[in-house]
N, C-alpha and C positions, 0 to 999 in steps of 0.2 A: 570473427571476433578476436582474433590474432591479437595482443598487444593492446587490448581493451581488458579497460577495469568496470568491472558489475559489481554495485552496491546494492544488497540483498535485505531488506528486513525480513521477518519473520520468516527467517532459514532455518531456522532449526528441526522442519519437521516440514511434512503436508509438500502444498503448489509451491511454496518457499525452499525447500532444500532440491526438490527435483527440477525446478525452473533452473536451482545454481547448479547442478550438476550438469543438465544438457547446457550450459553457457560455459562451462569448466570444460567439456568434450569439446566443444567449437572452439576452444581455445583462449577464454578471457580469463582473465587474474580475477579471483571470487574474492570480495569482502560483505561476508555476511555478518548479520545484526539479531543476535534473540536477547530473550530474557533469562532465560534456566541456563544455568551453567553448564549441569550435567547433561540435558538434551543437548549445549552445544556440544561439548567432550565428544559426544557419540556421534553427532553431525559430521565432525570433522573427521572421524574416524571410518562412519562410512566411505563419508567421498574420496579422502586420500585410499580407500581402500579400491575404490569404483574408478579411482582416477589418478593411480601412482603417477608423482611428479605433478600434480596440478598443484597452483601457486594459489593459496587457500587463508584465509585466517577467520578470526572471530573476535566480534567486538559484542561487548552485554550493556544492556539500558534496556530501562521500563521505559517505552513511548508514551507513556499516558503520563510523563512525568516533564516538566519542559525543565528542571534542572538536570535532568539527564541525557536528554535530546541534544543540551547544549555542551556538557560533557563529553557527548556519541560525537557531535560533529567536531570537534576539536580534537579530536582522537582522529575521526576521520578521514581529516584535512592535515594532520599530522602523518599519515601514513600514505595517504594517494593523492601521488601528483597531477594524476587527472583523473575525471570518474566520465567512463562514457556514457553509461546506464545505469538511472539511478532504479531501482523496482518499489516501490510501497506495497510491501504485502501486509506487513504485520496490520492484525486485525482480532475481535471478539464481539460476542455477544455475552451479553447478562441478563439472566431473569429478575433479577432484583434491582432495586437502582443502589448503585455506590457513586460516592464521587470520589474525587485525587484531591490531593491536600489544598491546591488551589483552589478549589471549590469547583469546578467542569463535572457533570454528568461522564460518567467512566467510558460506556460508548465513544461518545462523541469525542470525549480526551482523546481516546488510542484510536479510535476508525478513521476520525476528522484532522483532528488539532497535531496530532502525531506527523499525516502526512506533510500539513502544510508547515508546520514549526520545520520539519526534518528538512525540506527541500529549500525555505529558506534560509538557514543555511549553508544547503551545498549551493546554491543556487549560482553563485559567481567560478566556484572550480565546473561545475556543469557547464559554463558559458566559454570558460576558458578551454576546455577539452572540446569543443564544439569540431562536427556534428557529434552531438548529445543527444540521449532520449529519456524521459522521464516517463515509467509505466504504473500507473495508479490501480490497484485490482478494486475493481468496484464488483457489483452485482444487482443480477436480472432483481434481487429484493426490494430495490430501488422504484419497481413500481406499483403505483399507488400511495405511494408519501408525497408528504408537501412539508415545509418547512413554514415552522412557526416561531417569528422572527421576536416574538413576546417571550416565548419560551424554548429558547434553542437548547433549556438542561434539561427539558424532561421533569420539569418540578411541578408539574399536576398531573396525575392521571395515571402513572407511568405503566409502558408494557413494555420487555425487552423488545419484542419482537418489531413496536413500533419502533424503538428507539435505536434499532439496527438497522431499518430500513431508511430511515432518515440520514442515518450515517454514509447508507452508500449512495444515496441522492445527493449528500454532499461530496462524495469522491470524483461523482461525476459534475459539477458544479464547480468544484476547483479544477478540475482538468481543462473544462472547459474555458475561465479566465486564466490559468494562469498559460494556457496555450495562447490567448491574444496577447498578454502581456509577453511572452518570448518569442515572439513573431520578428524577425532578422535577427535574433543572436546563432542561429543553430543548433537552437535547444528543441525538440519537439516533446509532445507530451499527448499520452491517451491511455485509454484506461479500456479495463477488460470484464467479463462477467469468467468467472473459471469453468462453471459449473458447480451443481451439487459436488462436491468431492469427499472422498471417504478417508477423512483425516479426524483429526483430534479437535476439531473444531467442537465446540458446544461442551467438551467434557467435561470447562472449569465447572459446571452450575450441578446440581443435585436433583436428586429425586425426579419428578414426573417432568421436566423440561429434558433431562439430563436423559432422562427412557425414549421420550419424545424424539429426541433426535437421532438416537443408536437406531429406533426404529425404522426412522426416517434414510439412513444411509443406509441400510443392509436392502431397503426397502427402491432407494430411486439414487442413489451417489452410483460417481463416475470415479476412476481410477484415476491415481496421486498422477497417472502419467499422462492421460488425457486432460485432469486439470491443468498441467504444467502448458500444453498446447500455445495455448492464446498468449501468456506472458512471454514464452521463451518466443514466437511469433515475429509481437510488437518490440521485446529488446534487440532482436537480430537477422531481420527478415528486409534485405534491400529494399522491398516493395514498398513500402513506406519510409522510406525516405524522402523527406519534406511534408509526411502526413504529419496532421497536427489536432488536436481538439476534438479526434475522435473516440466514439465508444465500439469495440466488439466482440462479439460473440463467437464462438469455435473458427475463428481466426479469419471470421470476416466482419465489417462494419455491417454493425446497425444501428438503427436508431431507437436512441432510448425515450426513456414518457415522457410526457407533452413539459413538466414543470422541471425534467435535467435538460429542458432547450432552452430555458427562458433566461436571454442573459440579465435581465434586471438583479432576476434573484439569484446569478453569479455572481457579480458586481456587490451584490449588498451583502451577500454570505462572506465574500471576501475581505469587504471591510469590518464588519464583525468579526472577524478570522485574526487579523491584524490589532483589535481592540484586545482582543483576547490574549492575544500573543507579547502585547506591550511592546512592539515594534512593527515599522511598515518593511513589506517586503520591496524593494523596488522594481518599477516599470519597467519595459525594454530600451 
């Protein structure tokens, strides 16, 4: 990872900081992405302390916000001449429904809309640093959702829990088109399940979901350093090299549910992705 740039969202904590630290050990110039100031502060201050002399910065945006995505990437593309690997980590769940000033269900803004705004546009410095890899963290939550193309906000019914699972059915749904659509540039692109991981995940929400889940990690989560496994993997592991449009699990391919195969409804999440977004991404 010599003289490769790794572009990190949701670094400032969890599979996000320790994915950049093992790609800071291997040798790549880290540009990570959070939201809290003061968790970056201290990000940065672990790793230069884990990793004197690693070439490190930090950039802040809300992803669930696309005037700030657009800000993030023009900061971005302001500072890195090439990005080898770009990682989509940043991610949440909510037990209540909020939406972002644009009107987008909050999930789906920061799980979905986040990835795909953010990538298109690094998307052409990605093509130009080619071979490139784009690593999407989706998850095993993804099965048993389907996408409901009537109501892709979440505006009847709503349960976090479904509204999260959908989210990472579409992680793997855009991996999956936007891996045919960079097919000859030497962009690749696959996404991973982390594991349960014992982070600060679930903590934004309160009361009995918020107990629910402290429960749930003390109870079945895996360490921030076998979460990191699978990501740090697929950004720097020879062996896939030229792999594309795959999903895997503790650092092997598998295959995900029957409805993150079906490209129709990658194709049509995409184009809806692009409506949403108020621009097309381009083809290869």
């Amino acid at each position: 990872m010599r003289g490769k740039t790794c572009v990190i969202t949701g670094a400032t904590g969890g599979i996000g900081l320790e994915t950049a630290a093992r790609l800071g050990a291997l040798g790549a110039r880290l540009v990570l992405v959070g939201r809290n100031r003061a968790k970056g502060e201290t990000a940065l201050a672990r790793l230069r302390a884990r990793l004197p002399g690693v070439a490190v910065e930090m950039h802040y945006a809300d992803l669930s916000r696309p005037d700030e995505i657009t800000r993030l990437a023009d900061a971005l593309l302001g500072t890195a001449a090439r990005i080898d690997v770009l990682v989509n980590n940043a991610g949440a769940i909510f037990a209540g429904r909020k939406t972002t000033p644009d009107g987008l269900e909050l999930t789906f803004a920061l799980n979905h809309m986040g990835y795909f705004r953010l990538t298109a546009l690094l998307r052409a410095r990605l093509i130009a640093s080619a071979p490139a890899r784009v690593v999407n963290v989706a998850s095993e939550a993804h099965r048993g959702a389907h996408l409901d193309f009537e109501d892709l906000q979440c505006s009847r019914g709503y349960s976090g829990w479904r509204a999260y699972q959908r989210s990472k059915l579409t992680n793997i749904l855009f991996t999956r088109e936007l891996a045919r659509r960079l097919q000859a540039t030497g962009v690749t692109v696959n996404c991973l399940h982390p594991g349960f991981v014992a982070t600060s995940f679930g903590d934004n929400n309160r009361g009995i979901w918020r107990l629910g889940i402290a429960i749930s990690k003390l109870i079945a989560a895996i360490s921030v350093e076998r979460g990191a496994e699978t990501p740090i993997y697929l950004a720097s592991s020879p062996e896939l090299d030229g792999v594309s449009g795959r999903y895997f699990d503790k650092c092997r391919e598998r295959a995900p549910d029957v409805p993150a195969q079906d490209d129709r409804t990658a194709a049509r999440l995409w184009d809806e992705s692009e409506k949403l977004a108020g621009f097309e991404m381009p083809g290869s």
